[in-house]
C-alpha positions in Angstrom: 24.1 -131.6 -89.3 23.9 -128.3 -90.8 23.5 -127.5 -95.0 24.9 -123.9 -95.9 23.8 -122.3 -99.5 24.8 -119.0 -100.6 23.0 -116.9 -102.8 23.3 -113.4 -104.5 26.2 -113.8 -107.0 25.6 -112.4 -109.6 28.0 -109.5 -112.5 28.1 -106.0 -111.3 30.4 -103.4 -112.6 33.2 -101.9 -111.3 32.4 -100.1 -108.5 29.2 -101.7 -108.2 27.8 -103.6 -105.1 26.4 -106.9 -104.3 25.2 -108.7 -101.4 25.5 -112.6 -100.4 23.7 -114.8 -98.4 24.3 -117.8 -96.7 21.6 -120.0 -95.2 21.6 -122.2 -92.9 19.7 -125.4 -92.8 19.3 -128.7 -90.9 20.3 -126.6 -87.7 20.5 -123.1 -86.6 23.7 -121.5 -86.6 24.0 -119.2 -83.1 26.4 -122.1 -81.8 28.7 -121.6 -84.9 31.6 -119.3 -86.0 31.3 -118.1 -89.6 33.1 -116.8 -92.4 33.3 -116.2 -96.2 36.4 -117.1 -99.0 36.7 -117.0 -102.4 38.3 -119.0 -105.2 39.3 -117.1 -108.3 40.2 -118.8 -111.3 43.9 -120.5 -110.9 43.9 -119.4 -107.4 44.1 -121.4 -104.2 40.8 -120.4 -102.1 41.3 -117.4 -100.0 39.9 -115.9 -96.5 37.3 -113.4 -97.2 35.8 -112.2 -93.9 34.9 -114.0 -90.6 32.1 -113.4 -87.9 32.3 -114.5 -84.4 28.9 -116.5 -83.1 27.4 -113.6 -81.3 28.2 -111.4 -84.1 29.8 -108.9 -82.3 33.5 -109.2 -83.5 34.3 -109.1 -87.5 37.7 -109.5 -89.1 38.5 -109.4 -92.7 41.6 -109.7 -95.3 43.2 -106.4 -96.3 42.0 -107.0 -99.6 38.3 -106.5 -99.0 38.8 -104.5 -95.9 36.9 -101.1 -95.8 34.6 -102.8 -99.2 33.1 -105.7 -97.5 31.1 -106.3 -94.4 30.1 -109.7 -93.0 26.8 -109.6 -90.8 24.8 -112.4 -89.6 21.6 -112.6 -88.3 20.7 -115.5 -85.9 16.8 -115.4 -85.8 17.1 -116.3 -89.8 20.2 -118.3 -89.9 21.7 -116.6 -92.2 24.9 -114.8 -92.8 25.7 -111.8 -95.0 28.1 -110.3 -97.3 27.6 -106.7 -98.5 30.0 -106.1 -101.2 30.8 -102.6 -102.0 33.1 -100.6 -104.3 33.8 -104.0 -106.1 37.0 -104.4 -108.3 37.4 -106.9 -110.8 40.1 -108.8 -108.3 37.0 -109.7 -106.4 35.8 -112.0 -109.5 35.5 -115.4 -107.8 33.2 -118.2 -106.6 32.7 -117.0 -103.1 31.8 -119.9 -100.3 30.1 -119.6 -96.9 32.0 -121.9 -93.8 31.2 -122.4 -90.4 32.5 -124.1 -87.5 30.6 -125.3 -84.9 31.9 -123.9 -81.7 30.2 -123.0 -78.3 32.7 -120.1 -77.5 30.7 -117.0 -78.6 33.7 -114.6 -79.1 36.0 -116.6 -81.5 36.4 -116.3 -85.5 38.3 -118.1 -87.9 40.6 -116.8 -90.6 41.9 -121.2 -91.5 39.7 -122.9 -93.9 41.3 -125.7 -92.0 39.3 -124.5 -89.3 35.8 -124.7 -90.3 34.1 -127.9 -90.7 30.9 -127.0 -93.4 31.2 -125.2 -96.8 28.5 -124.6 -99.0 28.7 -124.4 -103.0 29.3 -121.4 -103.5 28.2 -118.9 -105.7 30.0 -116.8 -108.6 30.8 -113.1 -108.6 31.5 -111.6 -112.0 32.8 -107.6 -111.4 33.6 -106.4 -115.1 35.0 -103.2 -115.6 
């Protein structure tokens, strides 16, 4: 059993940058497959960024692509997301996932495909 929490959300201004943590509790995550989505207001939840176990492979939606970067580091069981040049689109409670996996090259882009969530935590970009 793993417990995911992010932390970090916070208001920044347009063009500002924050960063998000998720981590990991209960059990380490090196055997899991990670990735970040948001929910803004009247919006079904959206893909964010994903990270493969090993870290070595990252994809993200067009929307944050070039802005964000998802990094992870194993040793602390946590799992990043730098957020930079925000836009006020990127208002939303953002949510850490993972999926437990023992492939160490995959990610996930499905919310159907992960099998944890955290709470989430709220990002407020004003301009």
């Amino acid at each position: 059993q793993v417990q995911l929490m992010e932390s970090g959300g916070g208001s920044a201004q347009t063009g500002g940058s924050l960063r998000l943590s998720c981590v990991a509790s209960g059990r380490g995550i090196s055997n899991r497959a990670m990735g970040w989505f948001r929910r803004a207001p009247g919006n079904e939840r959206e893909f964010v960024g994903a990270i493969t176990p090993d870290g070595v492979v990252t994809y993200y939606a067009d929307s944050v692509k070039g802005r964000f970067t998802v990094s992870r580091d194993n040793s602390k069981d946590t799992m990043y997301l730098q957020m930079n040049s925000l836009k006020p689109e990127d208002t939303a409670v953002y949510y850490c996932a993972s999926r437990y996996i023992l492939r160490k090259n995959v990610y996930y882009t499905s919310q159907n495909d992960y099998d944890t969530w955290g709470q989430g935590t709220q990002v407020t970009v004003s301009s």
